[in-house]
N, C-alpha and C positions, 0 to 999 in steps of 0.2 A: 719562495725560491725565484731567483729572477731569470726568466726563461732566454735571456739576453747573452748571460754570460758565460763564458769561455768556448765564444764560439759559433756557440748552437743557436743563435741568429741567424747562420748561414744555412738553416736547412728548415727554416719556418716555412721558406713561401712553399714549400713542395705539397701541404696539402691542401692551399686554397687552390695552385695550379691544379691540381686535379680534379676538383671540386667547379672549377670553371671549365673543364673541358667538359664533362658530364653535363653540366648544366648549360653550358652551349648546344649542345646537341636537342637537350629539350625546347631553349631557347627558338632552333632554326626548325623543327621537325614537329613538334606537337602543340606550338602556341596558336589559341584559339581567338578570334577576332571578334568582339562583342557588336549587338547590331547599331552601335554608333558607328561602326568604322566598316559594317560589312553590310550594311544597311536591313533594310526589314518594318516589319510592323507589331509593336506594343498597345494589346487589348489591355485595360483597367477597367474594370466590372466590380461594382457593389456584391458585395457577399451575403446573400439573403440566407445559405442554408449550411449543411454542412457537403464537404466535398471532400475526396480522397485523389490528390492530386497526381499520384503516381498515375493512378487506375483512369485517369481523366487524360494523362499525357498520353497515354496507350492507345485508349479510346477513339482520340482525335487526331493520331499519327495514322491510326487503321484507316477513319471517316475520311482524312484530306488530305495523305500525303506530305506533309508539310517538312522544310527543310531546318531545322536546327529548332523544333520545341522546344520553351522551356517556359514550366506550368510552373505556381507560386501563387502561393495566398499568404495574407499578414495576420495576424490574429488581434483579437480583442471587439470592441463594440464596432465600431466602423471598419470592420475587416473585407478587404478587396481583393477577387483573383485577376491575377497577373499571368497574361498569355503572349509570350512574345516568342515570333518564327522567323525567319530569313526571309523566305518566300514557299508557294507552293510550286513543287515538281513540275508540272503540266504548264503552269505561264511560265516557268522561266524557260521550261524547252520549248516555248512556242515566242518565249521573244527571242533566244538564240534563231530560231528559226526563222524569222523575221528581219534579222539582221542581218543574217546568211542568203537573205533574198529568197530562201524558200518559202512562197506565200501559200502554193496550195496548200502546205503541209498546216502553216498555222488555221488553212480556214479549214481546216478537213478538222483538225484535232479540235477546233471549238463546236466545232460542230455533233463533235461526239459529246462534248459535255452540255451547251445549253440547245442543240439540235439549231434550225435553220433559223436566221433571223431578218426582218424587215429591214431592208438598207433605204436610205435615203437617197431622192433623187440627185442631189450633187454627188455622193460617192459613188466616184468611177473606177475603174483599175485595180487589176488583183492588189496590187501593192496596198490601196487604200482599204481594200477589203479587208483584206488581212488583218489593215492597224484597227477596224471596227469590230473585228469577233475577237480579236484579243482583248478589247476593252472591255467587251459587252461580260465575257467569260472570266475577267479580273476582278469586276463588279458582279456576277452572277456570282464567286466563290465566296470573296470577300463576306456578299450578305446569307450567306449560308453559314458562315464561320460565326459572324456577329449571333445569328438565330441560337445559333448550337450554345455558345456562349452564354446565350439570354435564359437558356431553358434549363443549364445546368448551375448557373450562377442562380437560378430564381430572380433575377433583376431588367428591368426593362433598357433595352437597345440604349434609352434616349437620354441615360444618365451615365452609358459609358466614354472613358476618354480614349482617342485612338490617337499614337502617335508613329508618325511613318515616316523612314528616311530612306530616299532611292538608293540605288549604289556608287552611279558618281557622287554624290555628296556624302556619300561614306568613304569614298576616298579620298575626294579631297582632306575632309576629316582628319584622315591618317595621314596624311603629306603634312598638315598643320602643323599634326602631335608630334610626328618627326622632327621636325624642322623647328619646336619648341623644344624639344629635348636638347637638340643638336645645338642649338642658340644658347641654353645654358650650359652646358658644358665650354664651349667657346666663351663666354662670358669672364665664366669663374675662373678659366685657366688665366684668360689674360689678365684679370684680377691678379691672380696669386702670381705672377709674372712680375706683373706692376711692384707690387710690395718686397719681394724677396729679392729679384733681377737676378739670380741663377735660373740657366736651363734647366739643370738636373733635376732640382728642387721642382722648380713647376711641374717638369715632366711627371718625377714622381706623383705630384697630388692629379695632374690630368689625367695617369692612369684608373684613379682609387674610382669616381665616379660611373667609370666606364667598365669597371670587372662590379661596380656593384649593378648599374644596369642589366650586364646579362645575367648577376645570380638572381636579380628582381624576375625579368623574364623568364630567365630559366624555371626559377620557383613556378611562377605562374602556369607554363607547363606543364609542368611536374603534376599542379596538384589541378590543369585544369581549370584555371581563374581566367576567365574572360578581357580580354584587353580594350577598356573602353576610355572615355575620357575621362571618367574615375579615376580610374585604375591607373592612368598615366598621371595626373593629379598626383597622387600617391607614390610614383614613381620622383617627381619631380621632386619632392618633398627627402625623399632617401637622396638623393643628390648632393642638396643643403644639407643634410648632417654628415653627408659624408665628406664634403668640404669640411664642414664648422670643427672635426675632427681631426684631420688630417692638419690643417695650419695648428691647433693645440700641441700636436705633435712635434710640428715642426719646429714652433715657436717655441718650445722647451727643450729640444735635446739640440737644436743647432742657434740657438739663440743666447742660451744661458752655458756657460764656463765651469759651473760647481760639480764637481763628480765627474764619473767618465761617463761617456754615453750612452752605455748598457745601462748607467742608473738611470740618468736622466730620461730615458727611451722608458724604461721601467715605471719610473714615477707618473709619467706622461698616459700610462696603459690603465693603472690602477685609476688614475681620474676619470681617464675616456671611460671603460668599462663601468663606473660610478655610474656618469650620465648614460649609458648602455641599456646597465640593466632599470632603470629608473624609469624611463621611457617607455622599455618594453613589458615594465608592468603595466603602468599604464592602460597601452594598450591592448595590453593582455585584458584588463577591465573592459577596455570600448569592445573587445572582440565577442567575451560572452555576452555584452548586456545588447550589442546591436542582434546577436545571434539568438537570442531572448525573445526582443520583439520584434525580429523578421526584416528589418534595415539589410536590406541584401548588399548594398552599396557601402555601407561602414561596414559589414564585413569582409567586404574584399580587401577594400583598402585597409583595414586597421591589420588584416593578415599580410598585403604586402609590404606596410612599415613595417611589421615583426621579421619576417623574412629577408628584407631587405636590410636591415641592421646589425641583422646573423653575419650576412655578408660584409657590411660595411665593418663589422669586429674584425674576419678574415683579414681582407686588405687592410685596413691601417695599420693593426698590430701582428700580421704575419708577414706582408709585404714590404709598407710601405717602415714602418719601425728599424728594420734592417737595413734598408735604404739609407735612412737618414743616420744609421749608427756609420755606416759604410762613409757619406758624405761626411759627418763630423770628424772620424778619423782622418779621413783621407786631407784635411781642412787642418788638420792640426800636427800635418806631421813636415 
């Protein structure tokens, strides 16, 4: 049945709009910033034993306080746990507090944690105190963390990888990804501008990227997937087929004269959706085999091409499909 005709193309977009308001909401309210973008520090420890990493994340929340855990190990011969946190509690209230120019506060609070410490005869002035128990206390947790890591992982300090990014450089990070997103969008519209030279027409495909952006987002809320330069990767990526889609469409129902363009819009859907679902098996395959063997990263992402293809189905052929049947008529009469 061709879901196009007598009409009933006037009333497709109503449940992606709805489906975008919902997922806007998760979009602006519950997306979470992975520690590429919110910065933080990634322990990688050799896996000498066996661990239960629920009871480990517990453990080390109770021991240190620490702001956004998340414990992981890979399985198999070379299997490694994975410890990566925001920051702990205590230094970040004591560099807010340091920046706020409350200095006794930070030297009071270090003081509670590695007690009194030897200053050197150049550091003068509470202020410079301050930035010395902060450090001493940053470096006193730090090797405490690494210790606790060594003794549960069974594996020695000196073979682990640390990887750490401040939080200006995690937001610049984000300004990047932005501003890479925003760059291809901008790109492709003026592309499909250049070829077509209808407003309409463009306008139409510059929406399709941008409602599949927030269902991308959205989703990622929804189920919790961290937003990192993965995961934006993998964003970009839903962009490109949601373009490569949307001109398919275009290029057949306002392109080609045969049939009217409830067919042509029709025939145009049964292809798109061809390459659809083809895809999404696919990835359907990358999702269990990375989730197999513990590829935390092809998990995300192989989840948000899937998700995000859901959506690109929405917009081209509940939105933008009627669009272009609306523009061919409106063209031919």
């Amino acid at each position: 049945m061709n879901i196009y005709e007598n009409g009933r193309y006037k009333k497709l977009f109503i449940i992606p709009m709805i489906l975008l308001l919902i997922l806007l909401f998760f979009a602006t309210t519950r997306l979470n910033y992975g520690m590429d973008f919110q910065g933080g520090t990634r322990i990688t420890a050799p896996l000498e034993r066996e661990i239960d990493t629920a009871e480990l994340e517990i453990e080390m929340n109770n021991e240190f306080d620490l702001i956004d855990l998340d414990i992981r190990k890979t399985e198999g011969a070379d299997s490694v746990l994975i410890v990566s946190y925001v920051g702990h509690n205590a230094i970040m209230q004591m560099q807010e507090d340091l920046e706020a120019g409350r200095y006794n506060e930070v030297i009071q609070r270090g003081q509670g944690i590695i007690g009194e410490i030897e200053l050197e005869g150049d550091i003068e002035g509470e202020e410079e105190i301050a930035e010395e128990y902060l450090s001493e206390t940053e470096s006193h947790i730090n090797r405490q963390i690494n210790t606790y890591i060594s003794e549960k992982a069974g594996s020695e300090e000196e073979y682990f990888s640390i990887d750490s990014i401040g939080a200006a450089m995690g937001q610049q990070f984000l300004m990047q990804a932005r501003n890479a997103i925003l760059a291809a969008i901008l790109f492709i519209s003026i592309l499909v501008f250049y070829f077509f030279r209808k407003i309409l027409v463009s306008l139409a495909v510059f929406q399709a990227p941008i409602y599949d952006m927030i269902f991308g987002l959205g989703a990622m809320g929804l189920f919790q997937i961290p937003l990192t330069l993965g995961t934006v990767a993998a964003l970009l990526m839903v962009i490109g087929y949601s373009i490569d889609s949307d001109i398919m469409l275009t290029m057949k129902t306002l392109g080609r004269k045969e049939g009217t363009p409830e067919e042509r819009a029709f025939g145009a859907m049964k292809t798109g959706l061809t390459m659809s679902i083809t895809t999404v098996s696919a990835l359907i395959g990358l999702l269990i085999i990375s989730h197999l063997t513990q590829i935390h990263i092809l998990v995300s992402i192989s989840l948000i091409l899937i998700l995000g293809l859901i959506g690109d189905t929405m917009t081209t052929w509940f939105i933008n499909a009627p669009i272009m049947i609306w523009l061919s008529k409106r063209e031919n009469r």
